[in-house]
C-alpha distance (Angstrom), angle and dihedral (degrees) to the residues before:
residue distance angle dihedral
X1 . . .
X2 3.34 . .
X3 4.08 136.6 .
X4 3.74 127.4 -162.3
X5 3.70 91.0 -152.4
X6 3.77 94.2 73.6
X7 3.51 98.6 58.6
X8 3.89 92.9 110.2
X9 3.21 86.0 44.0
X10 4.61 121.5 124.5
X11 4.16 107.5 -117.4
X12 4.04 88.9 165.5
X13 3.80 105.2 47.1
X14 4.39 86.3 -171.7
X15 4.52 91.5 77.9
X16 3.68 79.6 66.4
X17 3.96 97.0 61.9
X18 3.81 127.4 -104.0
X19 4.25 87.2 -101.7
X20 3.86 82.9 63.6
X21 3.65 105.1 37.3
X22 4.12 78.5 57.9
X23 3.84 94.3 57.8
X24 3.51 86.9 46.3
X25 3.66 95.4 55.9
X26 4.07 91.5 42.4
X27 4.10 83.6 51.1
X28 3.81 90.4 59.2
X29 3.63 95.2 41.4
X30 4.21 94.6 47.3
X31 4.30 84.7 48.0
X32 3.95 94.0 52.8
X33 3.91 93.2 30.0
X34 4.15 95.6 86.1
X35 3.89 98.3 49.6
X36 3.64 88.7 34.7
X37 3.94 94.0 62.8
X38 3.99 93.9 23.5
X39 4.25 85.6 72.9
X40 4.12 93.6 55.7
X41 4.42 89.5 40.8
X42 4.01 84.1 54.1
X43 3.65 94.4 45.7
X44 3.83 108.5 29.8
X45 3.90 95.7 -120.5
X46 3.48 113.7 140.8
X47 4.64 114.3 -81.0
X48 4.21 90.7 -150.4
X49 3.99 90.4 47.8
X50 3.60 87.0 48.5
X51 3.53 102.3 56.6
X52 3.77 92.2 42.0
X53 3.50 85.2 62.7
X54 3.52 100.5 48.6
X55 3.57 93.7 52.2
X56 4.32 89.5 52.6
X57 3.54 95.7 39.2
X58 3.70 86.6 55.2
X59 3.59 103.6 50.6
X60 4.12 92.5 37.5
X61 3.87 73.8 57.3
X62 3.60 101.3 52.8
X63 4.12 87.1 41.3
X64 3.56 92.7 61.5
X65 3.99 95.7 37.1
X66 4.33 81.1 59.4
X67 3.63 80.7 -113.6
X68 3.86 99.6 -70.5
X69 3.33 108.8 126.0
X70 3.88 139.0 70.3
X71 3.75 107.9 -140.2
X72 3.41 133.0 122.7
X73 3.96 128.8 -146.8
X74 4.00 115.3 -134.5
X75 3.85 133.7 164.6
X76 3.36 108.5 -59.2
X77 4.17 115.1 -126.1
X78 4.06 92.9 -160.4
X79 3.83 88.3 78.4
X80 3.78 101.6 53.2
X81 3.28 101.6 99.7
X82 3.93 93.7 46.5
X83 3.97 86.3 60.5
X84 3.95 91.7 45.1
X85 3.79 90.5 45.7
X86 3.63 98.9 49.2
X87 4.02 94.8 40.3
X88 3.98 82.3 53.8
X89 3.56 97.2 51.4
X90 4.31 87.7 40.0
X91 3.24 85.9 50.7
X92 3.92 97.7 50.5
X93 3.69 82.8 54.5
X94 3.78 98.2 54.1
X95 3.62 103.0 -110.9
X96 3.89 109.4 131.5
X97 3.97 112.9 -94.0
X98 3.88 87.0 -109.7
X99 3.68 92.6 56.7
X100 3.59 92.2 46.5
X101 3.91 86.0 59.3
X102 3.61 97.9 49.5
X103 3.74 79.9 60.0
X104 3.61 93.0 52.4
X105 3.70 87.4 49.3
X106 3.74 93.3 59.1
X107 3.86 88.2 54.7
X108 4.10 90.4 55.0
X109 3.75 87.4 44.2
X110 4.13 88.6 61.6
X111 4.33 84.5 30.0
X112 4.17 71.9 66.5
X113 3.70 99.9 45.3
X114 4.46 82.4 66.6
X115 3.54 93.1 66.6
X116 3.70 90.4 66.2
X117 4.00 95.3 46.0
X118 3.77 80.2 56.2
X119 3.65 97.0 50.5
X120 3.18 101.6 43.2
X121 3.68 89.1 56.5
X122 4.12 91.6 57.1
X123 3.71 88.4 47.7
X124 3.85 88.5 49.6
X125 3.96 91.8 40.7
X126 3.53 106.4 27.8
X127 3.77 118.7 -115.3
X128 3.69 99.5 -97.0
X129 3.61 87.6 67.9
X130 3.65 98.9 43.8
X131 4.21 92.2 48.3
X132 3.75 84.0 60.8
X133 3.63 88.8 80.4
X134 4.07 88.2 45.1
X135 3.70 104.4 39.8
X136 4.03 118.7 168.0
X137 4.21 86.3 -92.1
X138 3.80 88.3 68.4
X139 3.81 105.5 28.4
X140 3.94 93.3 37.4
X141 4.04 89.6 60.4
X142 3.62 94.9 32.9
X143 4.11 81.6 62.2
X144 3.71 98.3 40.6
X145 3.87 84.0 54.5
X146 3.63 95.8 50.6
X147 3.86 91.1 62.8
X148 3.94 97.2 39.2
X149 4.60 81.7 45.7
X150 3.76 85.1 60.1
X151 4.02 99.8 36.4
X152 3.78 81.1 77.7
X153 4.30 92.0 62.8
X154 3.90 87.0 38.1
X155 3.92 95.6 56.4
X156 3.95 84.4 36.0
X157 3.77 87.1 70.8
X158 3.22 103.6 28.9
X159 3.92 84.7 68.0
X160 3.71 85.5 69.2
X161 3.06 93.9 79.9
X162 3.77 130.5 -23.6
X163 3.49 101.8 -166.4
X164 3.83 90.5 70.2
X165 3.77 96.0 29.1
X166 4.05 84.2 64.3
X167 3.33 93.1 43.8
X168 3.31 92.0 66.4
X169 3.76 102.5 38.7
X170 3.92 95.0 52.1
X171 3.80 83.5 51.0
X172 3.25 95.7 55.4
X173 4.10 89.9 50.3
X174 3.94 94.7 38.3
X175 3.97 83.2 53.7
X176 3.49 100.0 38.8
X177 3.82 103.5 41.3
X178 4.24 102.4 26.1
X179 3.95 89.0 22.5
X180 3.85 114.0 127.4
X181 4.19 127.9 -139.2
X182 3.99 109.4 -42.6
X183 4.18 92.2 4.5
X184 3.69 86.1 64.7
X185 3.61 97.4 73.4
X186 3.89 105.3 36.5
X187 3.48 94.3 54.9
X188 4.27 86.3 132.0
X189 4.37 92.2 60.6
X190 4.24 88.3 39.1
X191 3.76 75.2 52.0
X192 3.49 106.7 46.2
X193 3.76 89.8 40.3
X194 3.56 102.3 47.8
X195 4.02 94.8 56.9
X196 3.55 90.5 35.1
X197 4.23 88.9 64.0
X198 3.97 84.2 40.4
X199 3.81 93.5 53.1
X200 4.00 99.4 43.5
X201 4.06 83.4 44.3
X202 3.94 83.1 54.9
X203 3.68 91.8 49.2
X204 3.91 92.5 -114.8
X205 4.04 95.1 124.7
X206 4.28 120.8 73.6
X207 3.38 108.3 -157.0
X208 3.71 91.8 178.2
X209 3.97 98.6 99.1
X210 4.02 90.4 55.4
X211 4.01 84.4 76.6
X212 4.37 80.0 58.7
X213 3.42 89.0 54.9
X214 3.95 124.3 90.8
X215 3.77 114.5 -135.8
X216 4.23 85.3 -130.3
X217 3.55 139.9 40.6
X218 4.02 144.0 158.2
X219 4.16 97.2 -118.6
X220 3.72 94.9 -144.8
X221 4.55 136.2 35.0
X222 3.24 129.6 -169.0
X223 4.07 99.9 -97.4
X224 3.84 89.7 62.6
X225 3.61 93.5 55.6
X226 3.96 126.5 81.6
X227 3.82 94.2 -111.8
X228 3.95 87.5 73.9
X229 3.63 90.7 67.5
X230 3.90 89.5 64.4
X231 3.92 94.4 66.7
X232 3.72 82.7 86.9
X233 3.44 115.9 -8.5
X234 3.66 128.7 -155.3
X235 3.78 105.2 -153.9
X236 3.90 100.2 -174.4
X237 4.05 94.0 58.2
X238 3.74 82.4 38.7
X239 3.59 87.2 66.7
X240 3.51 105.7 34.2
X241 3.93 85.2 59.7
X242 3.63 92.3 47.3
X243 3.66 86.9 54.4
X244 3.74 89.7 41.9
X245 3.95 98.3 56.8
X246 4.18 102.6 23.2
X247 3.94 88.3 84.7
X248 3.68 96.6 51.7
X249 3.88 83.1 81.5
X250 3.21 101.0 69.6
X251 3.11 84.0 61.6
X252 4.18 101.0 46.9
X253 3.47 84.7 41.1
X254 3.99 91.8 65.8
X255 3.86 85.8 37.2
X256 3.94 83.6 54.7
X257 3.90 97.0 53.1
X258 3.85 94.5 43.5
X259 3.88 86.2 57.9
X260 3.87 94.5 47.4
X261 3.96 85.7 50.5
X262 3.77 84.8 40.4
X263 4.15 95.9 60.5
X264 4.05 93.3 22.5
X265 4.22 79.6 66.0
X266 3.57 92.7 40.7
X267 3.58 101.3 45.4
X268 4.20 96.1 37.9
X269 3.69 88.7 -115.5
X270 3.72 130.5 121.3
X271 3.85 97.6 -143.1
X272 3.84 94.5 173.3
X273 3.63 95.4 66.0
X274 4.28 100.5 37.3
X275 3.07 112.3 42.5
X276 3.17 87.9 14.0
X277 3.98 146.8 -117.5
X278 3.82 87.4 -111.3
X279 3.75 97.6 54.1
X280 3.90 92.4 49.6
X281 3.68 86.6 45.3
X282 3.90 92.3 50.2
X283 4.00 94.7 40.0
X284 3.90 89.2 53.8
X285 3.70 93.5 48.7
X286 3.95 98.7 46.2
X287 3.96 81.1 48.7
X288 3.61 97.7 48.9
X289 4.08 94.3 42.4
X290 4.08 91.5 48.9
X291 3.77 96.4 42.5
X292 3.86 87.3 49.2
X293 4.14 90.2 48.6
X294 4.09 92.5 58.0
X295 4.16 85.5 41.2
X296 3.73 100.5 -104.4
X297 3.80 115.5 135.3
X298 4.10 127.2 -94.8
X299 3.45 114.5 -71.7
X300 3.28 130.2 -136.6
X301 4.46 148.0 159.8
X302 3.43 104.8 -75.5
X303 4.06 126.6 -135.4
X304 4.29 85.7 -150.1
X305 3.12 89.1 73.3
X306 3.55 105.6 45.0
X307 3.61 87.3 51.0
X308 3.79 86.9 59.5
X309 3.82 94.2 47.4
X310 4.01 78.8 50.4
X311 3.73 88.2 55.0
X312 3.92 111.0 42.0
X313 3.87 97.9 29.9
X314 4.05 87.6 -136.2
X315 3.75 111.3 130.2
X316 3.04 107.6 169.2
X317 4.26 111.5 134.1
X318 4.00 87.3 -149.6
X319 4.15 87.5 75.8
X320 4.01 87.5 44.4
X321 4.21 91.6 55.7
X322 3.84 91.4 47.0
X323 3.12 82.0 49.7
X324 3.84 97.3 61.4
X325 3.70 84.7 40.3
X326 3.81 94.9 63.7
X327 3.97 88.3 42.9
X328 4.06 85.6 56.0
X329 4.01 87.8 41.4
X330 3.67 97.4 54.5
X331 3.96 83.4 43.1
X332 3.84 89.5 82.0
X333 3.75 94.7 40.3
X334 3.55 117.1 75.3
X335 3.89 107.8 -174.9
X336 4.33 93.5 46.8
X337 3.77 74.6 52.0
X338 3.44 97.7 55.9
X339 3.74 100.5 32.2
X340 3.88 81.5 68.5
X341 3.29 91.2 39.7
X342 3.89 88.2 59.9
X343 4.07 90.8 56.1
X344 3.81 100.7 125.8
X345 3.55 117.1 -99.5
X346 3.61 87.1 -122.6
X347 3.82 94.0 58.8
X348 3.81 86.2 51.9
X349 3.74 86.4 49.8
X350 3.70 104.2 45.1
X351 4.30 86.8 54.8
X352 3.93 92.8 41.8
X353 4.08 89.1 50.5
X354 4.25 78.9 72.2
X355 3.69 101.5 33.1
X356 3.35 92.1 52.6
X357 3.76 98.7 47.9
X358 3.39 88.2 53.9
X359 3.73 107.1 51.2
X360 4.14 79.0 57.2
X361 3.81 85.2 49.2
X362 4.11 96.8 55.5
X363 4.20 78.4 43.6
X364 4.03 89.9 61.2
X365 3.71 90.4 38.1
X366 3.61 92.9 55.4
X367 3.47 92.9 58.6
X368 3.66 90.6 43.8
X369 4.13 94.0 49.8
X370 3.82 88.6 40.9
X371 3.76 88.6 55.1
X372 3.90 92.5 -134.2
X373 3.94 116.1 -166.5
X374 3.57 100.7 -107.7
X375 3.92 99.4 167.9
X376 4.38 89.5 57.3
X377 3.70 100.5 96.6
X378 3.99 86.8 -146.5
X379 3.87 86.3 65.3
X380 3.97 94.0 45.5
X381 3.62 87.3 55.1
X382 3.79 95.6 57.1
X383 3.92 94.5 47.2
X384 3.60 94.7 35.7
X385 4.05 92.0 53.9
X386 3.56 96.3 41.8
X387 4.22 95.8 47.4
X388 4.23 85.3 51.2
X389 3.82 98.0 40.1
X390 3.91 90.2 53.5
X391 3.80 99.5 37.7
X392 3.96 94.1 36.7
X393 3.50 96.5 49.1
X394 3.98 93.6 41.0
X395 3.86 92.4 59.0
X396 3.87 94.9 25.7
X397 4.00 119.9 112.9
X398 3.94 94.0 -82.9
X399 3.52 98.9 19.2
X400 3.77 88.9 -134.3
X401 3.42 157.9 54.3
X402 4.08 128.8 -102.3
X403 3.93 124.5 -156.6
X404 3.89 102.5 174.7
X405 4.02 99.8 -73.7
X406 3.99 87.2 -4.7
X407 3.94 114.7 106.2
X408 3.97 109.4 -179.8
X409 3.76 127.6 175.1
X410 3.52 130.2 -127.0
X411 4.06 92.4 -99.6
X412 4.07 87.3 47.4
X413 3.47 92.3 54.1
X414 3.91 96.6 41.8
X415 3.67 88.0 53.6
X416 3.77 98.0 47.7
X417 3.50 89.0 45.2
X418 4.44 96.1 38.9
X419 4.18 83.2 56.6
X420 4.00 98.2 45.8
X421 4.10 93.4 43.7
X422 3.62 85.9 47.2
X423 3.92 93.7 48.6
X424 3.72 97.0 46.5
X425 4.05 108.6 28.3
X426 3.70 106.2 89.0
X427 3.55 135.8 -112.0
X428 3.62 115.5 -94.8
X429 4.17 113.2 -127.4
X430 3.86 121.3 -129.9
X431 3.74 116.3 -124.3
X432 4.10 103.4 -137.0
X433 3.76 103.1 -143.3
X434 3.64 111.6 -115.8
């Protein structure tokens, strides 16, 4: 795969400087920090845990991927309502609502285990055959509707105020597109820290819980990890959440191989064939399976990032592992972690409003680059029922869909439902012109 577009681009982050490579890495970690700790405030699992995790699931990911490619493993949102289902129905039961998450977490750790079923079948098969069932007309939509999902959160806190939300998006353009030498590709930290000095001039920022904080902590203990549930294990609701959480995969898993097509297309590399589909596959479900043992959320490729790698042109994975490392640094330090956590929603907002368009961007150019059929109906169908399933349901009354003890969100659904329309709806034949 390769893309003529990216010939100015950076392979080898270190002819920048070490300083630079630095920012870099802080740039990727500030553009995946707000989803990243966003997943544990919706479902009460620990923030410090959570960024551990990201950092380890990252770097076991780039081990296993021989170090080739730039992605970075966050909390993963497609699980949310498997935690919030099974702390309800733990809850109902009288178990504590942290013990009702370990239990979750035992459900994402075998939600893990699927990744490897599925690699192991592309390493048996051979990738080409398994990408039949996940050609550009489902993974390209199922990527456009990823960013356009998460425009909704972006807007969301924009609306908190716009002022600083603007701020930081026509930073992040004046940097990016009139930007000169090493202000060019940062423009998501000149971003961040622009509106951030706007917003605590404006009074929007309370530094007064910092003085709460401690300056060090251990990010995980041992009643937020899956072993606590063994004190006295119930198996039954043990299984029912397994059974409740396993099938989210599928969907991740979809999610996952959009997102390799996503930054193979970006970066000019084809990713699924060296280093391999199965080795992304296998690094994202040993990351997702650990992180879910210690009681950190699911992890998964995130579009952030992409959209950065969009944005700077630097692809270098080097700046994506220090990443991880500063995610695991600020791990053991409370207050950093909460200064960060006190950037203003709007901030976040005014950055995502770009990052998200352009994860749905790489989705429209992957159907583009991949030359997808768009004028057979049977393709239209596909991408047309995927983009409305995943949108629709998203901003729909209950924003997602319940099969007895099953909760699955819009993208879930779209994906499950993109791979079996795709599988089943025949090939149209071409009429040869006589």
């Amino acid at each position: 795969m390769s893309n003529d577009s990216n010939k100015g681009a950076i392979h080898d982050a270190r002819k920048l400087g070490y300083p630079k490579i630095l920012l870099l890495g802080a740039q990727h970690m500030f553009a995946m920090f707000g989803a990243t700790v966003l997943v544990p405030v919706l479902t009460g699992l620990p923030v410090s845990t959570t960024l551990m995790f990201a950092g380890i699931g990252t770097l076991i990911f780039h081990y296993i991927t021989k170090l080739q490619v730039p992605a970075f493993l966050g909390s993963s949102f497609a699980f949310i309502g498997g935690y919030l289902s099974v702390k309800a129905a733990g809850v109902e039961m009288g178990m504590s609502e942290q013990l009702a998450l370990d239990y979750a977490c035992v459900g994402v750790f075998f939600a893990g285990l699927v990744y490897f079923l599925i690699a192991m079948l592309v390493k048996m098969y051979g990738v080409q055959k398994v990408m039949r069932f996940f050609p550009s007309v489902v993974t390209g939509p199922i990527v456009i509707a990823i960013g356009l999902v998460l425009s909704g959160n972006a807007v969301e806190n924009c609306q908190t105020n716009w002022w600083v939300s603007m701020t930081a998006l026509g930073t992040v353009i004046l940097a990016n597109i009139w930007g000169r030498g090493f202000f060019k590709i940062i423009p998501i930290i000149m971003g961040v820290v622009v509106s951030y000095i706007l917003a605590i001039c404006l009074g929007e920022v309370d530094f007064s819980s910092l003085s709460e904080v401690p300056w060090l902590g251990f990010p995980f203990s041992y009643e937020t990890t899956v072993l606590a549930v063994f004190d006295d294990p119930d198996f039954s609701f043990m299984a029912s959440a397994i059974l409740a959480i396993m099938p989210i995969a599928v969907a991740t898993i979809v999610e996952h191989i959009g997102d390799m097509c996503a930054i193979s297309s970006t970066v000019g590399i084809d990713y699924l064939n060296n280093p391999g589909l199965h080795r992304t596959l296998t690094g994202d479900g040993i990351a997702t399976s650990i992180a879910s043992f210690f009681g950190a959320p699911a992890n998964t490729t995130y579009g952030e990032n992409t959209g950065v790698l969009n944005l700077t042109r630097v692809f270098d994975p080097m700046v994506i592992r220090l990443a991880a490392i500063f995610a695991m640094v600020i791990s053991f330090c409370p207050k950093f972690a909460e200064l960060i956590h006190l950037m203003p929603f709007a901030t976040i907002g005014g950055v995502s409003l770009i990052l998200y368009g352009m994860i749905s961007a790489v989705g429209i150019r992957n159907l583009v680059e991949s030359k997808a059929d768009l004028t057979s109906s049977r393709n239209v169908i596909v991408v047309a029922t995927v983009l409305v399933l995943a949108i629709g349901i998203k901003y729909g009354a209950n924003d997602q869909i319940v099969i007895g003890t099953i909760k699955l969100s819009g993208l879930a659904v779209a994906a499950i439902v993109g791979v079996i329309m795709n599988a089943i709806l025949p090939q149209e034949k071409t009429v040869k012109a006589e």
